[in-house]
C-alpha positions as CSV (number, residue, x, y, z in Angstrom):
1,X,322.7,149.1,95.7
2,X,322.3,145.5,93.9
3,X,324.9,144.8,91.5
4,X,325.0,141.7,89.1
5,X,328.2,140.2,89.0
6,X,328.6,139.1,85.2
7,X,331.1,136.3,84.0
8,X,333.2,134.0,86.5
9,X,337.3,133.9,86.6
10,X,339.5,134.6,88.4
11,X,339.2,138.3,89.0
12,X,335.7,137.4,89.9
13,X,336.0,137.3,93.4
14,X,338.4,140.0,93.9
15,X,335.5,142.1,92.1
16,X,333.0,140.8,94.7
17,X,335.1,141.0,97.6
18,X,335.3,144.7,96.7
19,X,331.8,145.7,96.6
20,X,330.6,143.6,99.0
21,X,332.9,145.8,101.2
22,X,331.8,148.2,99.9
23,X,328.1,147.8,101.0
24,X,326.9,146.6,97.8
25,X,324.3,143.7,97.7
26,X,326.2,141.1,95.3
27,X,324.7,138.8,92.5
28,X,326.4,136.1,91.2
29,X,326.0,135.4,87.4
30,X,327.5,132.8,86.4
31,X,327.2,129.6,83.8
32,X,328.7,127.3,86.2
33,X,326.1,125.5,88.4
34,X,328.9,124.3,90.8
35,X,331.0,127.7,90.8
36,X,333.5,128.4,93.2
37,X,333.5,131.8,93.0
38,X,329.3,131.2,94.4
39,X,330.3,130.0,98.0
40,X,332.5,133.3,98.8
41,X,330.8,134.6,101.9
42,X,330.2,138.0,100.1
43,X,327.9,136.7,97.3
44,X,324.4,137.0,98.2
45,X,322.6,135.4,95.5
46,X,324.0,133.4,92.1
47,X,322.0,133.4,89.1
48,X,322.8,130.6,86.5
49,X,322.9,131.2,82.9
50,X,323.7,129.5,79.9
51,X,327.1,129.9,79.2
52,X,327.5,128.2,75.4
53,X,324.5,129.5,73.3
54,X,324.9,133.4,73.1
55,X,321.7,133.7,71.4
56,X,320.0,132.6,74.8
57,X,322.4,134.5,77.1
58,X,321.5,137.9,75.7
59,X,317.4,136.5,76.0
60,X,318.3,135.6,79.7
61,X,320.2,138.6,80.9
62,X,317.2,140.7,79.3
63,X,314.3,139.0,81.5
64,X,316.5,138.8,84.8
65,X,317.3,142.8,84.0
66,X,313.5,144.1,83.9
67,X,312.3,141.4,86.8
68,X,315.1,141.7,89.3
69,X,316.2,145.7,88.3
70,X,319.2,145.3,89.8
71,X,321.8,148.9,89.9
72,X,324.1,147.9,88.5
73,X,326.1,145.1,85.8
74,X,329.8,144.1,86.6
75,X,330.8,142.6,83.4
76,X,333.9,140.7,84.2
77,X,335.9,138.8,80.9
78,X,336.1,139.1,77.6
79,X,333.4,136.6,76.6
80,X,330.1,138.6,78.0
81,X,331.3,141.3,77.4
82,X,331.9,140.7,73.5
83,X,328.3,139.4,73.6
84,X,327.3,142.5,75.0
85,X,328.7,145.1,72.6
86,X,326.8,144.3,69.5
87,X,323.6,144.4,71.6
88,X,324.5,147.5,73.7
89,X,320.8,149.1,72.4
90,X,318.8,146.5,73.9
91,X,319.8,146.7,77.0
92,X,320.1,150.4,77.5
93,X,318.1,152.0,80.5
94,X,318.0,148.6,82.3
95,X,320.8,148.8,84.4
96,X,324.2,151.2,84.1
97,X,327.1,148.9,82.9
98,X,330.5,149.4,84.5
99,X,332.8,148.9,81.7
100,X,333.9,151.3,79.0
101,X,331.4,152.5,75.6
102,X,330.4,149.3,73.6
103,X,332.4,151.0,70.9
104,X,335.6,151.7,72.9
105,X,335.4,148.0,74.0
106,X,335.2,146.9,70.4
107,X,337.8,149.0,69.1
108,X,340.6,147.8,72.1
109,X,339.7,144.1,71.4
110,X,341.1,144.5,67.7
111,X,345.2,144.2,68.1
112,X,344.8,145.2,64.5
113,X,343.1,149.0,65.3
114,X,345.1,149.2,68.9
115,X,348.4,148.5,66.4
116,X,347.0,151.2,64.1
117,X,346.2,153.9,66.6
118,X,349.8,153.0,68.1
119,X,351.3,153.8,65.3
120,X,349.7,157.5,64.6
121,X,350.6,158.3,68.3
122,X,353.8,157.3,68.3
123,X,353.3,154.2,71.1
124,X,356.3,151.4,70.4
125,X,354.5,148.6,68.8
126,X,356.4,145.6,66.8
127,X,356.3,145.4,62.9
128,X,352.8,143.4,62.0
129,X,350.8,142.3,59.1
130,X,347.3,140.5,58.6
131,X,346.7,137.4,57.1
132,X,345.9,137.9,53.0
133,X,347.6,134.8,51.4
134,X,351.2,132.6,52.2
135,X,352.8,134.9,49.3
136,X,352.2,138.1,51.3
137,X,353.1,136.0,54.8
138,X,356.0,134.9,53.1
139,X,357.4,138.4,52.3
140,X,356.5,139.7,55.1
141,X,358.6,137.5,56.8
142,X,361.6,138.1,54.5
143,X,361.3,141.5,55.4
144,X,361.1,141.1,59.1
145,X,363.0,138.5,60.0
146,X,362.4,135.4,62.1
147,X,361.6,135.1,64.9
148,X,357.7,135.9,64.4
149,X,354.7,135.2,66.5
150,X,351.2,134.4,65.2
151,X,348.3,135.0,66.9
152,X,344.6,136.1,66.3
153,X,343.5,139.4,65.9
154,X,341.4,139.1,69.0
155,X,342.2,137.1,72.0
156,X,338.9,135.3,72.3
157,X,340.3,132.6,69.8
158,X,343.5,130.9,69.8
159,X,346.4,129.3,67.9
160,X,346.7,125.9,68.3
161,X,345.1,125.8,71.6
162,X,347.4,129.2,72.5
163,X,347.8,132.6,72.9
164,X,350.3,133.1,70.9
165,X,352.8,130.6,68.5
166,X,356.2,131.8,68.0
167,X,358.0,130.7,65.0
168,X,361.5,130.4,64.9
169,X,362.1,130.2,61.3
170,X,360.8,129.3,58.0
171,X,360.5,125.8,58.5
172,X,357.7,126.7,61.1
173,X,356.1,128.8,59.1
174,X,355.9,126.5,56.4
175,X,354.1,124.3,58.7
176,X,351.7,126.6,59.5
177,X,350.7,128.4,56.1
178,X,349.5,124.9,55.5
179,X,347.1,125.0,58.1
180,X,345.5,128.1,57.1
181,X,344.0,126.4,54.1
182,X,341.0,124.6,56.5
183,X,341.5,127.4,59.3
184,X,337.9,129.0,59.1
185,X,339.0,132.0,60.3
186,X,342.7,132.6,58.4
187,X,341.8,136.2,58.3
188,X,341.8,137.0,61.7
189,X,345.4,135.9,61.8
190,X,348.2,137.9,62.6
191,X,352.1,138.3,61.7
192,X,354.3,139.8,64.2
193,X,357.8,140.6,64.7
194,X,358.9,138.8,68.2
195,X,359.6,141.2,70.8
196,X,361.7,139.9,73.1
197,X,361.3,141.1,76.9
198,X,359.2,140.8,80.1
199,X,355.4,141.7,80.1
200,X,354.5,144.3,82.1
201,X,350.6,144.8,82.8
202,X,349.6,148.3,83.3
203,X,346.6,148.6,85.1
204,X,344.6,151.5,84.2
205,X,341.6,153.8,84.9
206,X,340.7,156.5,83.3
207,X,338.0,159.6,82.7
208,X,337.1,160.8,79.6
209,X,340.9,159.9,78.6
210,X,342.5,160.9,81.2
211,X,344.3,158.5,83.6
212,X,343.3,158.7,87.3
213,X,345.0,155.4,88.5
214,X,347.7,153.5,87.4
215,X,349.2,150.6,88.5
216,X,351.8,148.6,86.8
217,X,353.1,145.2,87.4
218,X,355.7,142.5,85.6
219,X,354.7,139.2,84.8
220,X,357.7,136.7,86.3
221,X,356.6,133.3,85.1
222,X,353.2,132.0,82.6
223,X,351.3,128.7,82.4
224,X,353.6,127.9,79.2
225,X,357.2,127.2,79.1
226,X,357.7,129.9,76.7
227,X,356.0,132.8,78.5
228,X,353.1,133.3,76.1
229,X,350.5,132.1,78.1
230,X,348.3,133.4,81.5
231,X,350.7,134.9,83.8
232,X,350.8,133.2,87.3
233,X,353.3,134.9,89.1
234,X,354.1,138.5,88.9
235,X,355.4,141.5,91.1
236,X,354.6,145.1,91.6
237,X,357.0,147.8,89.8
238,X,357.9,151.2,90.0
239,X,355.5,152.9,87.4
240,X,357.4,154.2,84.2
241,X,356.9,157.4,83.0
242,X,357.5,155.9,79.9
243,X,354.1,153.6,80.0
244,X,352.3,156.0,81.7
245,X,352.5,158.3,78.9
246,X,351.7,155.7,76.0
247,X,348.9,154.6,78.3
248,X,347.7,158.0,78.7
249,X,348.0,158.8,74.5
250,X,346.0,155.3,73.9
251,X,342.9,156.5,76.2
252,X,343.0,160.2,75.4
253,X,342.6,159.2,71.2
254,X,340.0,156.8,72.4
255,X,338.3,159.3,75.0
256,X,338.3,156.2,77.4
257,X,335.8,156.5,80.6
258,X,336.4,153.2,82.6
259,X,339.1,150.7,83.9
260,X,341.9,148.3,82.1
261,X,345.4,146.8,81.6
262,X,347.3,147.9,78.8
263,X,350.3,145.3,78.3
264,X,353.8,145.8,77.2
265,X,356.9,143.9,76.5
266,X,360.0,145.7,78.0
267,X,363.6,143.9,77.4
268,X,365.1,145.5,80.5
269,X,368.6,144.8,79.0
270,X,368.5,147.2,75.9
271,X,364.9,148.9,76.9
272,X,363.2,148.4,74.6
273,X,359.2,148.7,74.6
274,X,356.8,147.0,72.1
275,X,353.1,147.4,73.0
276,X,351.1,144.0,73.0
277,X,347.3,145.2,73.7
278,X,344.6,146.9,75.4
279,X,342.4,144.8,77.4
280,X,339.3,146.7,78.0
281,X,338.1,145.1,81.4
282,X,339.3,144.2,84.7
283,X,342.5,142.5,84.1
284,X,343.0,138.8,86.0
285,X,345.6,140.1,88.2
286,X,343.6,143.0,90.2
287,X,344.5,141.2,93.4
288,X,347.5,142.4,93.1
289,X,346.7,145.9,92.8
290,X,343.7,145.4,95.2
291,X,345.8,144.0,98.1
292,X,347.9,147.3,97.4
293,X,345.6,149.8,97.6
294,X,344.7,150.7,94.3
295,X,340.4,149.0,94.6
296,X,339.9,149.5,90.5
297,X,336.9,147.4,91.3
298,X,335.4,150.6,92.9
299,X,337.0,152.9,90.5
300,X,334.9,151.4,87.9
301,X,331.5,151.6,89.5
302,X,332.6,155.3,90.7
303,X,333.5,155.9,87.0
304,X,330.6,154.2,86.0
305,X,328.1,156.4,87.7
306,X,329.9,159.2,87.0
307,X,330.0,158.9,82.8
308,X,325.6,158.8,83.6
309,X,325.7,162.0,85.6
310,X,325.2,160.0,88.6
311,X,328.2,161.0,90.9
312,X,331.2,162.9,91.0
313,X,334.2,162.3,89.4
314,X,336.7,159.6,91.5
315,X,339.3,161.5,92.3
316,X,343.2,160.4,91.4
317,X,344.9,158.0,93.0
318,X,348.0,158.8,93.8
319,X,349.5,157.3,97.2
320,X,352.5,155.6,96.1
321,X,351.8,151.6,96.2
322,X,354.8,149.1,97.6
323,X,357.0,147.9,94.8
324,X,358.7,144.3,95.1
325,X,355.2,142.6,96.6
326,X,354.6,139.0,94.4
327,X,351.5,137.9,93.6
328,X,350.9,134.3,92.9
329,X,348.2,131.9,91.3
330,X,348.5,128.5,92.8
331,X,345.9,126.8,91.2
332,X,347.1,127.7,87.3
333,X,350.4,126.9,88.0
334,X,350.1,123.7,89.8
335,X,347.9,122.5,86.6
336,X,350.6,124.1,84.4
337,X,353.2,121.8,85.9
338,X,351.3,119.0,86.5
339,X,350.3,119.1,82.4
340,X,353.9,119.4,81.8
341,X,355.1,116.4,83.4
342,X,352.4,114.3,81.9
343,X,353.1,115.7,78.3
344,X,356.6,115.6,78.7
345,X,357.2,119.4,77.7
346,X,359.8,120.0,80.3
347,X,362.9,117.8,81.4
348,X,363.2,116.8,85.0
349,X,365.9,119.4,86.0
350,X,363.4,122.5,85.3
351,X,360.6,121.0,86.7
352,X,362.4,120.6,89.9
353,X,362.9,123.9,89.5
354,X,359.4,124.8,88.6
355,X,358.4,123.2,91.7
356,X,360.9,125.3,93.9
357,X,359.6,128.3,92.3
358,X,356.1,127.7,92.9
359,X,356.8,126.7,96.8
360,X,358.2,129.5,97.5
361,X,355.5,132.2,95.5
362,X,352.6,130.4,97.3
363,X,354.6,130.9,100.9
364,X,355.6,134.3,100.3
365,X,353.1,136.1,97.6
366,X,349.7,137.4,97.8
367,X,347.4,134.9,96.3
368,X,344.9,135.7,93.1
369,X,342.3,134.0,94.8
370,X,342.8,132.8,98.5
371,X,341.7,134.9,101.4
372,X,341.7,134.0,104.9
373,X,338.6,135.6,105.5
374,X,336.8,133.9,102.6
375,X,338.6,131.0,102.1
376,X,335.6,129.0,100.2
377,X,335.9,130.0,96.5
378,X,339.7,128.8,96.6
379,X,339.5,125.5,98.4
380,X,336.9,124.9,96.5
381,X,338.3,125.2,93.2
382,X,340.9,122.6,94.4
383,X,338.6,120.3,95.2
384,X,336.8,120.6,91.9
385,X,340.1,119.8,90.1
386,X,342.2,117.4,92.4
387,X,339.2,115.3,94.0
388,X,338.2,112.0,92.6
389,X,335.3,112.0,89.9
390,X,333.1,110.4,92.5
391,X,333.7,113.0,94.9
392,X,333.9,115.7,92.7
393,X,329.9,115.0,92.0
394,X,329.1,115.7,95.8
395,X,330.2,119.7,95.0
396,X,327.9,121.3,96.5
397,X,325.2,123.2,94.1
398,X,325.4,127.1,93.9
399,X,321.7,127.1,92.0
């Protein structure tokens, strides 16, 4: 069967990797004329589309669905696939989508419903309030007490170039109350309690709301000095019951038929458990889980078929995976560090440190990208970022 690969990152080629061994016929599609992710030995074709007007993706996707026909569309990321919600209609009976209903997807990419729905089913989540005015931000600081976060509604836009800003009191607040008078988005702003802790990613599938695979994982270090950003290193866990169960009450109210990562912050010394969302989509870390023997790359096609009437239902997973097994992602860390040092954001004593800790991850951990096997897409990457500019324009073309 012919499956179209939809949206580039870093999961990318973990999901092609997977159904190319899998006997699948894999299509590339992909916004990036000199993508990495093309040259993996298991891509068969790449088809190049235009990545920054979504008006023409959607026209695009709709003439290479009815003249290729291909089985199947692997929507990888957040951004085609929030293209592809609001226009689920028009592209119904030209190819079965692996991911979740448009609605579910919609409905988990709102922190503000997942926070909501947490609350009725009695999943830990932090104290939180929308944006309405400073007044009301204001008192609802008072009444939770520093220190807060801020951060959109949706993690398809940022704050100040970030995930997520933590403010450690008033002052900071202050500061940014006054920014939300030319934000042209203030109401997709969010208030939050901080929840101190580790994130654990809890990797998910599920059937009609009931889980079939789960695999969970804690985040060890990010690509910010304060842990709020991409996670880069990160090491399997023994699954909680704990998680499991407010995983399993989040896709059961949701009736949730596909695969995701639900994240949590767990302070290990009081145990405390706050949740922090529900990514409905391969998560960027299914190496990890891959490598492991937990293939949710398959489990969504499998899941896929089966929500059509096309198959059976994938049976549970259940082998126990190894726990203590690191996964690392060279390339965002290195650029973390290296953006560091030129900013200035770290002193010299933790970057020496930083340095340590990233020689040892990439010796000892499973990689998020590098295979032996197919060792293209990675060295590629590198190339594209640490070549000269001159260089760097002799990439080869992937379309």
């Amino acid at each position: 069967m012919r499956v179209l690969v939809l949206g580039d990152y870093r999961q990318t080629v973990t999901v092609v990797r997977s159904l190319a061994r899998a006997g699948y016929s894999i299509t590339l599609g992909t916004h990036d004329a000199r993508s990495s992710t093309a040259l993996s030995r298991y891509v068969s074709r790449v088809w190049c589309c235009d990545g920054a007007c979504p008006a023409r993706f959607l026209d695009q996707l709709e003439a290479r669905l009815r003249s290729e026909r291909p089985e199947l569309v692997f929507t990888v990321g957040e951004t085609p696939l929030r293209r592809l919600i609001g226009e689920a209609a028009r592209f119904e009976g030209l190819a079965t989508f692996v991911n979740p209903a448009p609605a579910t997807i919609a409905r988990c990419f709102d922190k503000r419903v997942i926070y909501e729905m947490a609350a009725r089913l009695g999943v830990p989540a932090m104290l939180w309030r929308a944006f309405g005015d400073a007044e009301d931000w204001r008192r609802g600081a008072r009444e939770m007490g520093f220190p807060l976060v801020v951060k959109r509604k949706d993690s398809s836009s940022q704050v100040r170039s970030r995930k997520a800003l933590i403010l450690p009191g008033a002052e900071a607040l202050e500061a940014l109350l006054a920014e939300t008078a030319s934000d042209p988005d203030a109401a997709s702003l969010l208030l939050q309690k901080f929840a101190p802790g580790r994130r654990h990613n809890c990797h998910i599938a599920a059937a009609d709301g009931q889980l079939i695979a789960y695999f969970q994982q804690k985040v060890l270090r990010t690509d910010e000095p304060d842990d709020t950003g991409i996670g880069v290193a990160g090491v399997s866990v023994a699954p909680s019951a704990a998680l499991r169960e407010y995983c399993e009450r989040l896709t059961r109210s949701l009736g949730y038929t596909g695969i995701g990562c639900i994240q949590f912050l767990v302070d290990e010394r009081t145990g405390s458990v706050a949740l922090l969302e529900f990514n409905a989509r391969m998560d960027s870390t299914a190496a990890l889980p891959y490598q492991l023997g937990y293939d949710f790359p398959r489990l969504a096609v499998d899941l896929a078929a089966w929500a059509r009437g096309r198959g059976p239902c994938p049976a549970s997973v259940t082998q126990p995976y190894p726990v203590g097994k690191t996964y690392h992602w060279l390339y965002g860390d290195l650029h973390a560090w290296v953006d560091c040092a030129r900013r200035g954001r770290v002193g010299a004593p933790r970057l020496t440190a930083w340095a340590l800790q990233m020689l040892w991850a990439a010796s000892s951990s499973y990689h998020l990208t590098w295979e032996l096997r197919d060792p293209l897409p990675t060295l590629h990457a590198f190339w594209k970022k640490l070549a000269p500019a001159p260089a760097r324009r002799l990439s080869p073309r992937t379309a």
